[in-house]
C-alpha positions as CSV (number, residue, x, y, z in Angstrom):
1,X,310.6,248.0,11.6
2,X,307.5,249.3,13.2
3,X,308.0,252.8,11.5
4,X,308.4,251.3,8.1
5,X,305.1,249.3,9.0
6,X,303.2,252.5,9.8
7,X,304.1,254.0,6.9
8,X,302.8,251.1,5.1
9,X,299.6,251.9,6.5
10,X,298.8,254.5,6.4
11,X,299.9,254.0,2.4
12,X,296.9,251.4,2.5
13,X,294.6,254.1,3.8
14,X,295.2,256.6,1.7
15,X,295.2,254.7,-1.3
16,X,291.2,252.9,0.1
17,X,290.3,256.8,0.6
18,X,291.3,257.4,-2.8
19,X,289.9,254.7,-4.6
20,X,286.6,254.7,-2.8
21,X,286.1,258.5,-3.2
22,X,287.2,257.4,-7.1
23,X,284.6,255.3,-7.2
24,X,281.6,256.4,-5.6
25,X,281.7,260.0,-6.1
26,X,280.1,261.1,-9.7
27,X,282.2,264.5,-10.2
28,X,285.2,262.4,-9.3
29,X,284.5,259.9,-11.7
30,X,284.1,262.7,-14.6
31,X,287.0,264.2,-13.2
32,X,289.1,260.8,-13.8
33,X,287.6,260.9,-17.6
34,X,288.7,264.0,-18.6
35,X,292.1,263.5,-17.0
36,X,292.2,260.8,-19.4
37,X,291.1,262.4,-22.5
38,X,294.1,265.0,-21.5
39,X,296.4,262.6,-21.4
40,X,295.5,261.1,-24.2
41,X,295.5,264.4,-26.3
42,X,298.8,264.9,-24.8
43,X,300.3,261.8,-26.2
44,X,298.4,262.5,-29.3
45,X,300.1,266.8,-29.5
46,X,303.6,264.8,-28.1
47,X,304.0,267.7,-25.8
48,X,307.0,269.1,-24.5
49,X,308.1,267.8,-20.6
50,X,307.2,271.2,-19.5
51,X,303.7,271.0,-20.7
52,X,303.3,267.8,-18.9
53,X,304.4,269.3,-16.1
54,X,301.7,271.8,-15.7
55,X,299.4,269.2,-17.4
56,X,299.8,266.4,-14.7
57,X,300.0,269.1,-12.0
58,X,296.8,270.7,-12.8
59,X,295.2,267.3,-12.7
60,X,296.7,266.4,-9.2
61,X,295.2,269.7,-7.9
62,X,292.0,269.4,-9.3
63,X,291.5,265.4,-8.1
64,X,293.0,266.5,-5.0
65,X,290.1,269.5,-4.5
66,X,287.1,266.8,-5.9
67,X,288.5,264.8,-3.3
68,X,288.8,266.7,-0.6
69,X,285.6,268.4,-1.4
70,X,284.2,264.9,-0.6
71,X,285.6,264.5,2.4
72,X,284.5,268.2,3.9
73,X,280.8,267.5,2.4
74,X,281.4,263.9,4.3
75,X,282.1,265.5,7.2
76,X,279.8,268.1,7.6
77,X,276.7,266.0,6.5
78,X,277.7,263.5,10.0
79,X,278.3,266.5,12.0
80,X,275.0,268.5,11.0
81,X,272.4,266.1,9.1
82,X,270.1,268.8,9.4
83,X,270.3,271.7,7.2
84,X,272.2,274.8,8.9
85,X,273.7,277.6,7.4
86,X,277.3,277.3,8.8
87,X,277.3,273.7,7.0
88,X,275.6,274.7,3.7
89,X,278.6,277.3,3.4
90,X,281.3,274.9,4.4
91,X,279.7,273.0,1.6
92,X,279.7,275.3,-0.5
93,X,283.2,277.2,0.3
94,X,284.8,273.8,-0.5
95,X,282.9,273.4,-3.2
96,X,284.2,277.1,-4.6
97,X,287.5,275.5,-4.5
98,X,287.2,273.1,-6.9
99,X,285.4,275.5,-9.3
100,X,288.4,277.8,-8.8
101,X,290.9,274.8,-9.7
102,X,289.1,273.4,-12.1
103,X,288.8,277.0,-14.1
104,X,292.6,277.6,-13.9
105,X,293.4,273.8,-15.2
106,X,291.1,274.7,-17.8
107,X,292.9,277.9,-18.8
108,X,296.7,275.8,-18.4
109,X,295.2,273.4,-20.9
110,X,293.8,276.0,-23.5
111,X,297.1,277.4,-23.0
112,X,298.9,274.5,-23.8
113,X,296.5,272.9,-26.5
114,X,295.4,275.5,-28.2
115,X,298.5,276.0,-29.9
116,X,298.8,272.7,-30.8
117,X,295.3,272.6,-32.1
118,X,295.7,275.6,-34.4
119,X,298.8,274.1,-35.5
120,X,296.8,270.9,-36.4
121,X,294.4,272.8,-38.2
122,X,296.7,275.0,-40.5
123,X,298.7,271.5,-41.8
């Protein structure tokens, strides 16, 4: 029982980390919207199970990188409150990441709309 309540938990944690970095964190929030203007289009093209597989994939990478980009700019801000180099480029390194992410869920969805979209516009 006391496993099972652990995992429970930390569930509850995880999910309050989530939520609150969800809320309070602008890119996170514009993140969220265009996840849901993907999805949306999605329904809309009614793609294949495959294209929602890389779809929903490169949406769990990128919140995952927003998020954890939060956490490492969280952490380095309590650790260093003054401005040093070594945290700027933490900052920015993590940063970097969700760039890099966010340009390659970019490309997987003008992959995977764009020939729905020309399709649209020949009918």
């Amino acid at each position: 029982m006391p496993r099972k309540k652990r995992f429970q938990e930390s569930l509850k944690i995880a999910m309050r980390g989530a939520m609150e970095a969800s809320l309070n964190e602008r890119n996170l929030k514009i993140q969220w919207m265009v996840s849901i203007v993907v999805i949306v289009a999605g329904g809309f093209f009614q793609l294949q199970m495959w294209e929602w597989c890389f779809l929903i994939l490169s949406i769990g990478a990128v919140l995952s990188a927003e998020t954890m980009n939060t956490a490492i700019e969280s952490l380095v801000d309590l650790l260093e409150p003054e401005q040093h180099e070594s945290a700027r480029k933490a900052k920015d390194f993590a940063a970097g990441s969700v760039l890099l992410i966010s340009i390659a869920a970019c490309v997987i969805g003008l992959l995977i709309f764009g020939n729905h979209v020309l399709l649209l516009l020949k009918a």
